[in-house]
Every structure is written in C-alpha cells, then in structure tokens.
N, C-alpha and C positions, 0 to 999 in steps of 0.2 A: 718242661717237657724234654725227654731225654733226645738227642743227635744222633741220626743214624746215618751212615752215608757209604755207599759202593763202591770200592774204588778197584776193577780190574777184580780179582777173587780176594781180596781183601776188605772188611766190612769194618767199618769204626763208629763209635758211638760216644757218647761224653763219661767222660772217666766219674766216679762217686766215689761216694766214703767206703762200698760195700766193695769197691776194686781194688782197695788197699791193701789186702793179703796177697794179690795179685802184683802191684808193686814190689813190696815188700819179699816174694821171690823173686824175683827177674833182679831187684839189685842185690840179693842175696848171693845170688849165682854171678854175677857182672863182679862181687866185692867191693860194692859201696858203703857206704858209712851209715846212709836215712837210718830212720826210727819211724815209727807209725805216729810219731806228733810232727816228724817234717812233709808227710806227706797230707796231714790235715791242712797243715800250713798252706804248701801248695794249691789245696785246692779250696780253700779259703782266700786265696787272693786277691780275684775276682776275673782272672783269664780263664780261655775255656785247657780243657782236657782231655784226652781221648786214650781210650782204648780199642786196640784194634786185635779182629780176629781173624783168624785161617779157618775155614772149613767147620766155621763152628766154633773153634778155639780160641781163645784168648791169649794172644802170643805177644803183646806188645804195647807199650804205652810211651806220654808225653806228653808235658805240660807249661805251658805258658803264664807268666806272670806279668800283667802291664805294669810298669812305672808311670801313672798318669799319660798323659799324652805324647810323651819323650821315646820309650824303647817298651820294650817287650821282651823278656828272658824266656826263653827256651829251655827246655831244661828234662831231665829222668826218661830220655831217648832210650828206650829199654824195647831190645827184644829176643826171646825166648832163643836159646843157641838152636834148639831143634827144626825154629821157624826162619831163621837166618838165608841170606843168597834168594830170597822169593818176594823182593820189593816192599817191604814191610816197615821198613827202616823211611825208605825215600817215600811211602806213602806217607805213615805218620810224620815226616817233617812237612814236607809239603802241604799239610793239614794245618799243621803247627804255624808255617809261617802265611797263610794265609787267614787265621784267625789273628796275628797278631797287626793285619795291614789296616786294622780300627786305632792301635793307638803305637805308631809311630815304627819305627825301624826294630826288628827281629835282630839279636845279639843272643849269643851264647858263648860256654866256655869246650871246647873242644876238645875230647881225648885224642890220642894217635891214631886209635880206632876209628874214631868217626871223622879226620881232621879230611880224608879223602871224598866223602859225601857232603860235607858242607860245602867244599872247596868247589866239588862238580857245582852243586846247586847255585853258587853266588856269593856265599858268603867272604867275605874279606878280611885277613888277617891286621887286627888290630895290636895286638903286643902277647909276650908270653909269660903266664904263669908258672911259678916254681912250686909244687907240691914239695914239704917239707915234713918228717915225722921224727918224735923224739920216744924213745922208750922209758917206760917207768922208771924214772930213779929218783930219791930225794934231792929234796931243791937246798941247796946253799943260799942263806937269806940275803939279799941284798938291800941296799935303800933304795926306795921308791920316790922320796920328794913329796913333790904335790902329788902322786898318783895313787887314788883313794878307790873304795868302791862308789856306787853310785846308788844312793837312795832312791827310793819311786817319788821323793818329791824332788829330788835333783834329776829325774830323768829326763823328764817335757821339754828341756833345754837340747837335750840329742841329736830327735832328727833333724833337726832347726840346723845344727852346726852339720850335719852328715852330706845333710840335703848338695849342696854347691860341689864337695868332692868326688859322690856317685853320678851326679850330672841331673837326677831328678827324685822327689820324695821317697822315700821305701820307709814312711814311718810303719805303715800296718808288720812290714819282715818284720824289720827292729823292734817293735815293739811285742811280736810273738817271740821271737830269741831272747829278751828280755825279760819275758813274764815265765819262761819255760827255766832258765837260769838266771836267777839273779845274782846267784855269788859269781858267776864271772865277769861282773859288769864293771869295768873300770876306767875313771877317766880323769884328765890332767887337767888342773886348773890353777887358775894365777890371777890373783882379784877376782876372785869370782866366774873367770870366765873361761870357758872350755876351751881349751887348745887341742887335747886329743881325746880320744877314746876308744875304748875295745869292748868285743863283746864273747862268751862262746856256749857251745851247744856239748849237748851230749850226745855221742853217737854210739851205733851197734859195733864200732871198733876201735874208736879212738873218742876223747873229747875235741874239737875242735875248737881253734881259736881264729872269731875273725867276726865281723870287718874288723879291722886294725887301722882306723883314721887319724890323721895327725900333722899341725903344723912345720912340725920339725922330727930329723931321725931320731934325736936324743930322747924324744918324747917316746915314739914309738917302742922305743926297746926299756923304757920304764914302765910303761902298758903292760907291755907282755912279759917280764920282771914280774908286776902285781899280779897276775891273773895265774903268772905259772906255780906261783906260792899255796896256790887252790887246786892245781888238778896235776901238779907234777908225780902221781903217784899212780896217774894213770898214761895209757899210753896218749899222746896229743897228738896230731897234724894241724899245720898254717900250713894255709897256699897263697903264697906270696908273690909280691908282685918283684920279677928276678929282674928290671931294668934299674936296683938300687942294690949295688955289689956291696957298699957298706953295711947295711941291712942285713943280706942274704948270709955273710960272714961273720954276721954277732947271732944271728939263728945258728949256724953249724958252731960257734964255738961254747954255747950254752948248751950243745947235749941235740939238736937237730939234724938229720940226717937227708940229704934229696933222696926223693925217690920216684916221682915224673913229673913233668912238665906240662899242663895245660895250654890251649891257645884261644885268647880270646879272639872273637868273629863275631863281621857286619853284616847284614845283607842292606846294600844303599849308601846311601851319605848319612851318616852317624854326625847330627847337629847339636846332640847335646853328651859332648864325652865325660864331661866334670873334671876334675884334677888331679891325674894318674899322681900327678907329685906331693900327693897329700894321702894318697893311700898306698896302705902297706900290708894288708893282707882283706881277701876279700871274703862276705860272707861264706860261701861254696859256690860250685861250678852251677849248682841247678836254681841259684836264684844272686849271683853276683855279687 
C-alpha cells in the first residue's frame, strides 16, 4: 500500500517504477549521469522512496538504500528548479532520514549544493570525494598482470572480499552493476585469491567506473588499466577517494581530468566505516 504523508503544503507518497520518467527529468535538468536501470536498482533495494509534491505537482524525489543493519544511503535528493526555496528539499530529507532510523545511521555523498542542508540538518563530515572525467580518446595498451575479467562463476567470491572495505554487505548493488555490465568486471588475483577488484555502469553521459576496491595502489591502477581497454572510447568519470595523492596523480596522468569534489556525510556515530584504505573509487554518490 502506497505512503502518503503532509508535510506543511508539501505531500509525499512512496516513489514507484511509474515515477521514473519523473526521475529521470529532475536528473536530467540537475546533469546527472542515472539511466532508467539505476533507478530500478534503486528502488529494488529494499529502502523506502519518496516523491514529493506542491500543489498537486510532482516536484521532487529521494531515496534510500539499507546496507543491512550498518547504514543507510541516501541518495537522488532531486527537486524541480521551479519548486526550489519552498522547503521541499528539507522535507524530503527529513523523510529520508527518518525512514532510514530502522537500519542504522543515514550517510550520503554531498554536492556543494546540498553540502549546506545536510550540514544545518546534522550530518557530519566524514572525508572528500574527487570527481574525476576522462574524454574519449584511444587507450595505449598496457600490461595488466593478474588483472583479468571476471567470469559469473568467479564472481560469488566478490562481495565476500567487498564486504569488510564498504563497512557492510552491498552484494544485491554489486550484483545489479554486475549483471547490467559484465565486460567491465575486473579483478586481481594471486593464487587464486582476490586481492582487488572493479566494476562499472553505463550512464546517460559518461561510462562510469567504480567501486575500485583493492589491497594495494599498484593493484588499483591495474584495475582501472583493464577496464579502461573496454570503454576508453567513450567519455568515463571515477569519483575517487582524493585522501590517496598517489592515486589521484596516476588518474590525471592517464588522460583524467578533476572536475568536483563530493563530501561524504554522517548523521550520528558511524560504527561501521570499513576501510577507506582499501578503496579507491566508489560506486556513485547515490548508492556509495
């Protein structure tokens, strides 16, 4: 049964499959990246979703994703420029993180835009993301080593290795990024056994590349070496995690360009962080 709720002249109700043309503008206009298979994703997660309206009108949405009982991502804070300055924004979060108070602490990744309403609301600055994009050009081959793609029967080993770096499960993401692309699936192995791995999507402006998990930076930048040999023909963006300047420096000198900075945010004591030092680029802003 559908959610409906009042909030001051603002009305919200739970976001569906049939609101995803509705998405689907609002990040058109904002200049995001989704595709109508990341907002099924979304809302296939198993958090709730909402759309909220003005006066009748559908001016806004946002959606949440549990990680099991660990955190909660927030995420596609989207609202109409027209409806904008009329509490729409602060409602729908407010929504957002009060559906998320079932399975553990509300996190998201914060534009410039929005970095001043999370801030008012609570949330806490946890570290910064570097948005990075490379323009189409041919790839110069290099050697990869152990970094192969990843068969559907070498995959089940994945999130098993993922799990400990993100802080808690996200096999259902990974395995939708997965089954949506499989030629960008790549991962490093030594005896048998996973050391890193990458993943990426296709988006309405760019291919994306990411999570980018890994015990070591060497490995990292053989990852995304394999994966770029598959989509460097088109335009890419990694959003990268900018507290590893080794890193960030072999992205810009392969052809990657900065072009903003994300920040990630808590609301509370954040008890299951995982291992900033083992990851290096994350899936996107609207699901970590």
């Amino acid at each position: 049964m559908a959610e409906s709720i009042e909030t001051g002249a603002v009305t919200m109700r739970t976001m569906n499959r049939g609101d995803i043309p509705l998405g689907m503008r609002l990040k058109s206009i904002a200049g995001w990246n989704q595709v109508e298979a990341d907002w099924e994703m979304l809302l296939d997660a198993g958090g709730k979703n909402y759309v909220a309206s003005l006066e009748g009108r559908d001016v806004g949405t946002v959606t949440t994703v549990p990680f099991s009982s660990r955190f909660t991502w927030i995420g596609m804070l989207l609202v109409d420029p027209a409806a904008r300055r009329k509490g729409i924004g602060t409602a729908l979060l407010n929504r957002a993180i009060q559906a998320c108070s079932t399975y553990g602490q509300a996190r998201l990744d914060a534009t410039a835009d929005g970095f001043a309403l999370y801030q008012r609301t609570g949330f806490r600055r946890e570290y910064e993301l570097l948005r990075l994009v490379r323009t189409a050009a041919p790839w110069k081959e290099k050697n990869t080593r152990s970094c192969k793609p990843v068969s559907h029967s070498q995959w089940s080993a994945v999130p098993g290795y993922d799990a400990p770096a993100f802080g808690a499960d996200r096999r259902y993401i990974l395995d939708s990024l997965y089954e949506r692309n499989p030629e960008y699936a790549m991962a490093y192995t030594e005896d048998q056994a996973i050391q890193g791995y990458c993943l990426g999507r296709s988006g309405s402006r760019y291919q994306q590349i990411g999570p980018v998990v890994a015990d070591k930076e060497e490995i990292a930048r053989e990852l995304i070496t394999g994966v770029l040999k598959r989509c460097a023909l088109s335009d890419v963006v990694v959003d990268a995690f900018s507290d590893k300047p080794g890193w960030i420096r072999f992205l810009e000198e392969i052809g990657f360009i900065r072009q903003r900075n994300f920040i990630r945010m808590c609301l509370g004591e954040l008890k299951y962080p995982g291992i900033t030092n083992s990851q290096y680029a994350i899936a996107g802003p609207e699901i970590g």
